[in-house]
C-alpha positions in Angstrom: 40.2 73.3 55.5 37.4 70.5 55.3 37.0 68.1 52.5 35.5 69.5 49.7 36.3 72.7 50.4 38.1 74.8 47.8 41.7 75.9 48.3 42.2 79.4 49.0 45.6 79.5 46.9 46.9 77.5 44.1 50.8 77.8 43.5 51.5 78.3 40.1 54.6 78.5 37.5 55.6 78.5 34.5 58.7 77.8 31.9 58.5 79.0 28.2 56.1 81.1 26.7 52.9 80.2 28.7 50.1 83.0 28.3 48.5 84.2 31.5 45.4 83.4 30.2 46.3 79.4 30.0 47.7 79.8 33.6 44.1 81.0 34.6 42.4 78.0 33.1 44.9 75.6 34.8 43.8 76.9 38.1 40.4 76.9 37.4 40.2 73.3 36.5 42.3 72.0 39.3 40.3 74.3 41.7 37.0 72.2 40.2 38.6 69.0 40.5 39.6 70.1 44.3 36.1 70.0 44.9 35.6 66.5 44.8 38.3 65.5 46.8 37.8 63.1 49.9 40.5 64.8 52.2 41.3 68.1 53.4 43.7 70.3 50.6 46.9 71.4 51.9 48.3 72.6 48.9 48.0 72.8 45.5 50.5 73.6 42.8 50.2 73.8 39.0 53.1 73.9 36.3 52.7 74.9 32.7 55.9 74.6 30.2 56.2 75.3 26.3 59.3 73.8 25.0 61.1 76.3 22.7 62.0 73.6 20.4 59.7 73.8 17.6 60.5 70.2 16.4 59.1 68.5 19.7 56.0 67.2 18.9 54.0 67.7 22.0 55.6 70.8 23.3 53.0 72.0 25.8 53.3 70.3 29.3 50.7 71.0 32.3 51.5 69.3 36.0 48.9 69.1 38.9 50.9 68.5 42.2 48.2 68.2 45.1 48.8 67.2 48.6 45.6 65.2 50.5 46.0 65.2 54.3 49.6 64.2 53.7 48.9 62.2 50.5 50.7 63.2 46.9 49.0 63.5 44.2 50.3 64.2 40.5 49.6 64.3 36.6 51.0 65.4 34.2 50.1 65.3 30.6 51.4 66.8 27.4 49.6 68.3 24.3 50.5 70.1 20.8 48.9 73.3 23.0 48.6 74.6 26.2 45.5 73.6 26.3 45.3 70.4 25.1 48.1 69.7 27.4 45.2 71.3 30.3 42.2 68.8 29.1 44.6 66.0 29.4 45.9 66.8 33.0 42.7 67.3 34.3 41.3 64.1 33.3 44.3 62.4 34.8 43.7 64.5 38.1 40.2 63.2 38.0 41.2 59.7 38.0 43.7 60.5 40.9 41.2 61.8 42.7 38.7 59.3 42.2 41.4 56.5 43.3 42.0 58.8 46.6 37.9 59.0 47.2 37.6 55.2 47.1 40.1 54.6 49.6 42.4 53.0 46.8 45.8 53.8 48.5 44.8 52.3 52.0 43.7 49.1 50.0 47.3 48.5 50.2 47.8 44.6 48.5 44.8 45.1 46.4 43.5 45.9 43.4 41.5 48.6 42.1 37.7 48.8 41.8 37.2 49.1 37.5 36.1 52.3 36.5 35.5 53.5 32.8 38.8 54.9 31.2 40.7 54.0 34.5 44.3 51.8 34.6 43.7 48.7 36.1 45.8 45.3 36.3 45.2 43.1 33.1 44.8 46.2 30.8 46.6 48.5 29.1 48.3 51.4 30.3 47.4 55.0 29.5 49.9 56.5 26.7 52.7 57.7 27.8 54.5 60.9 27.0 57.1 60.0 24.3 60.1 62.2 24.4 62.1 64.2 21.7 64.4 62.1 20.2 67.7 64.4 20.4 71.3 63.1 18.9 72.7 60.9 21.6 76.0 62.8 21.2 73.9 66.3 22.3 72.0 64.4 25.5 73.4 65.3 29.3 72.1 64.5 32.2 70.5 68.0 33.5 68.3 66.8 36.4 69.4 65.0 39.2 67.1 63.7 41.9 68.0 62.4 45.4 65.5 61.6 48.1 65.1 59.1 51.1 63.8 56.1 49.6 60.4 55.3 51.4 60.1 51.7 53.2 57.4 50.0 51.4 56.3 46.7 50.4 55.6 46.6 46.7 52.0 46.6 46.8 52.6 49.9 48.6 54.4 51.3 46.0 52.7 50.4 42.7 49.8 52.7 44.7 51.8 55.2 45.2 53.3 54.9 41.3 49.4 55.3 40.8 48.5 58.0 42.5 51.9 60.2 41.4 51.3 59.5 37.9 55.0 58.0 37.7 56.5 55.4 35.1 58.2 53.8 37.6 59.1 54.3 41.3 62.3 53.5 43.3 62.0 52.2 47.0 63.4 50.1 50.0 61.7 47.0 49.6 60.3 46.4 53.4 60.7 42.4 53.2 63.9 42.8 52.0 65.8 45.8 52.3 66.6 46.5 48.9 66.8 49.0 46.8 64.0 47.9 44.1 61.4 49.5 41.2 58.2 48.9 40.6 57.4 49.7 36.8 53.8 49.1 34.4 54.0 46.6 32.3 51.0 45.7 30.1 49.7 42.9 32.5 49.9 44.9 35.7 53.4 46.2 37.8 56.4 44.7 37.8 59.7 44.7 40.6 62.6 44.8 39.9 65.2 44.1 43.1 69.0 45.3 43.1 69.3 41.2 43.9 68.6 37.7 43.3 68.8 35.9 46.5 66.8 32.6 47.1 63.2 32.2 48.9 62.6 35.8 48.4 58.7 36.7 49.0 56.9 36.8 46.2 54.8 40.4 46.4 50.9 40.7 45.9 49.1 39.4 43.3 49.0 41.8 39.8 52.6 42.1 40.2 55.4 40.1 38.5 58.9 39.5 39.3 61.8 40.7 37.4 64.0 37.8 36.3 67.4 40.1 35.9 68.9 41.9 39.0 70.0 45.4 38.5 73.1 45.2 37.1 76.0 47.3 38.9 77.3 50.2 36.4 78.6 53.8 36.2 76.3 56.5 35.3 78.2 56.3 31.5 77.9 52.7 31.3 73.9 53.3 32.5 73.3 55.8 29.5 75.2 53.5 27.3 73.0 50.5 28.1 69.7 52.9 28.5 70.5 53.7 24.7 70.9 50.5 23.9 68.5 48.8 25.1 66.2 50.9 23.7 64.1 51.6 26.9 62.6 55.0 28.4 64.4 54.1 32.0 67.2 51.9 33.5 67.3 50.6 36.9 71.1 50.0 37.6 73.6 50.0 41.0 75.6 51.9 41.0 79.2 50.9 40.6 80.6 52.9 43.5 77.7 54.1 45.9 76.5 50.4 45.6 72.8 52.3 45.6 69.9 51.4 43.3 69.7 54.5 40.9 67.1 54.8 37.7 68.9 56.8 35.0 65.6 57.9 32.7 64.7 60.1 29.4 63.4 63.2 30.1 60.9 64.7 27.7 63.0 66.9 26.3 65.7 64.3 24.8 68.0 64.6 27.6 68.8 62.5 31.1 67.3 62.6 34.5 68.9 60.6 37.5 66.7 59.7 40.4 69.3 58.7 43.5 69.1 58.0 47.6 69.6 60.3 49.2 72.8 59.5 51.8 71.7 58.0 55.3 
């Protein structure tokens, strides 16, 4: 398949009550956006949720999930409709794309050409999807994650956080070997290592330096301090693995766990 050319099949699913009609329109508009991309289309695949819970606010979720010649692309977006929630991925795709067409990924160390209505270092970031505040006492961890952490520098991954739409993203720091994130903040990305250890490099410019090391915890003592803390995601060790895990609040009030995977 060359550039530009349409995708024969777009993988679709769906959780909740979704009409079919909706799940034709969320094709159709990552089909146009497909278009315009740079690089040959693998695959495509498009999620559509409806939260039974009438008291979340936003229950309609739509997710775009495009591979580029071997490069993810994601977003994701929410709405008080199917639709809405449709409009808003698309124009997030659009960014993605955009990003991927100017070569943004392979400026590795760099920073972003400034686009209207596009994230950029000294701005602030797009609004991000709150989540339904459920009693503590009802929230469990119901989706774990565990991958092999990619080898990056964190320049490398704060394009990658980019183009996957993520809030943060959890890697082997290449100039160090640690387990680290790499978060927004409202002045750029931040890192966060598993360790403090003198004269370690200081990453590109954009991106700051978190003053704390992750500190080493259960998964209990993690949702304890995530709860505390107020935050929507904790970077912690953990206590017995000794990995770098993020414990984070999913959008429907409960817990997600993102772990390495084991060598």
């Amino acid at each position: 398949m060359m550039a530009g050319a349409p995708i024969s099949q777009v993988q679709t699913y769906t959780r909740g009550d979704v009409p079919r009609e909706e799940m034709d329109l969320a094709v159709q508009r990552v089909r146009s956006l497909l278009r315009q991309a740079p690089e040959p289309v693998l695959s495509a695949r498009v999620k559509l949720t409806m939260a039974a819970d009438p008291a979340v606010e936003r229950p309609a979720t739509a997710q775009a999930n495009v591979d580029l010649s071997g490069r993810l692309i994601r977003a994701q977006a929410t709405g008080q409709t199917t639709r809405e929630a449709i409009e808003r991925m698309g124009d997030r795709l659009r960014l993605r794309i955009d990003r991927a067409a100017r070569n943004w990924a392979g400026l590795r160390g760099g920073q972003p050409l400034a686009q209207p209505g596009e994230w950029r270092h000294q701005s602030s970031p797009a609004q991000r999807m709150p989540y339904y505040p459920r009693p503590p006492e009802d929230r469990t961890v119901i989706r774990r994650k565990s991958y092999a952490l990619a080898r990056q520098t964190a320049a490398e991954a704060a394009a990658d956080l980019e183009l996957l739409d993520y809030d943060f993203h959890l890697f082997t720091e290449q100039a160090t070997s640690q387990d680290s994130v790499v978060y927004r903040t409202p002045d750029g990305h931040r890192l966060a290592r598993a360790q403090l250890r003198p004269h370690q490099p200081v990453p590109a410019d954009g991106i700051s330096i978190s003053e704390h090391p992750a500190p080493s915890l259960t998964m209990q003592e993690a949702i304890i301090r995530l709860e505390a803390l107020g935050q929507p995601f904790l970077f912690f060790v953990d206590s017995q693995a000794r990995r770098g895990n993020v414990i984070y609040h999913r959008y429907d009030g409960h817990y997600g766990l993102i772990t390495p995977a084991a060598p």
